[in-house]
N, C-alpha and C positions, 0 to 999 in steps of 0.2 A: 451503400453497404450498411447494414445495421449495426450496431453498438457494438453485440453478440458476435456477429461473424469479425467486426476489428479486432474485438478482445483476443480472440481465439486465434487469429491467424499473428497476434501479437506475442501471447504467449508461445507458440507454436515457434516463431522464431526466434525468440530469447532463446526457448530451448534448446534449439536445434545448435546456436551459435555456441550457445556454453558448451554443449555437450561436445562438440567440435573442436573445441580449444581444448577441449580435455581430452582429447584422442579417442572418443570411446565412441563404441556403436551401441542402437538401442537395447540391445539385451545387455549390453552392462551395464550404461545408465538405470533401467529397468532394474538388472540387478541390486542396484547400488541402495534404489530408491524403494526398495520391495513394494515393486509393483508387477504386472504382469509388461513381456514386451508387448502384446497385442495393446492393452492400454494404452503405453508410449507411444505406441505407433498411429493409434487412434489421435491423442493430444499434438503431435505433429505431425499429422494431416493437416490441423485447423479445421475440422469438418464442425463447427461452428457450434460445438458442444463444448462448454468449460468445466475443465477440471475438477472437482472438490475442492476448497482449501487445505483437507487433509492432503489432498493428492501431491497438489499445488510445495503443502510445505516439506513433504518428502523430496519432491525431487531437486526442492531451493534448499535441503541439507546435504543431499547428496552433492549438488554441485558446488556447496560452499558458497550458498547467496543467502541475502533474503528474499522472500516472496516476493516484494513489489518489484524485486529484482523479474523477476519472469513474467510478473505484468503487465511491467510499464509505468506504474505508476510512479506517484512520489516521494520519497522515505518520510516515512514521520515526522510527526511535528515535533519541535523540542516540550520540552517540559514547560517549559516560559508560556509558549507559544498557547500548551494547552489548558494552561494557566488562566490565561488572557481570556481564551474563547468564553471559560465557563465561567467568568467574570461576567464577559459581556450576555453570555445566556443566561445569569439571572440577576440582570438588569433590568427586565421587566417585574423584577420585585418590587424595583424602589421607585415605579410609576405614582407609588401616590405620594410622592413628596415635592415640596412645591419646585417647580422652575430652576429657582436662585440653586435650590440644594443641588437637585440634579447635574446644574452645572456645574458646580463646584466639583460634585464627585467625580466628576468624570474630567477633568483638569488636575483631580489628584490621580487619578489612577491614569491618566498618560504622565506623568512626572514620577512617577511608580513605577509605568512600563518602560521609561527613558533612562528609570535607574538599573533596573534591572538588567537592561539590555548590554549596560558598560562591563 
């Protein structure tokens, strides 16, 4: 199965389970989320077509989630987290500094990350 058709048939059923714990058929959801039912109905099918994110974040307001909630995916990273990354992404700055330093840096900055982290 392709990426595309998991994605869809994932969101598809996130949908359908929320909207079901919330008692509601697609023309409420639909309404809730102003969008069309024919829409809704299209999105859970899973007919292997996704969403908009606008679509996406209308109908994760309506149901009181977030989007990655109806995705699948996985919530955000912390702040820390994305901290860290963009440390490590321009780490390719400090390539022209010798060995010793590099290493240095980077045994501060995990004793940085280990403070942090407490």
């Amino acid at each position: 199965m392709s990426d595309k058709a998991e994605q869809s048939r994932i969101i598809s059923n996130n949908i359908k389970k929320l909207r079901d714990q919330n008692g509601w058929n697609q023309s409420t959801l639909a309404n809730k989320a102003g969008i069309t039912p024919a829409a809704l109905s299209q999105i859970e099918k899973g007919d292997k077509r996704l969403p908009s994110f606008v679509v996406l974040r209308k109908l994760a307001s309506a149901l009181n989630v977030q989007p990655f909630e109806l995705t699948g995916e996985a919530p955000p990273q912390t702040e820390i987290d994305q901290k860290s990354r963009e440390f490590y992404r321009r780490w390719d700055l400090l390539e022209n500094l010798s060995e010793n330093d590099q290493k240095m840096l980077r045994e501060m900055a995990e004793r940085l990350k280990g403070m942090t982290d407490k």
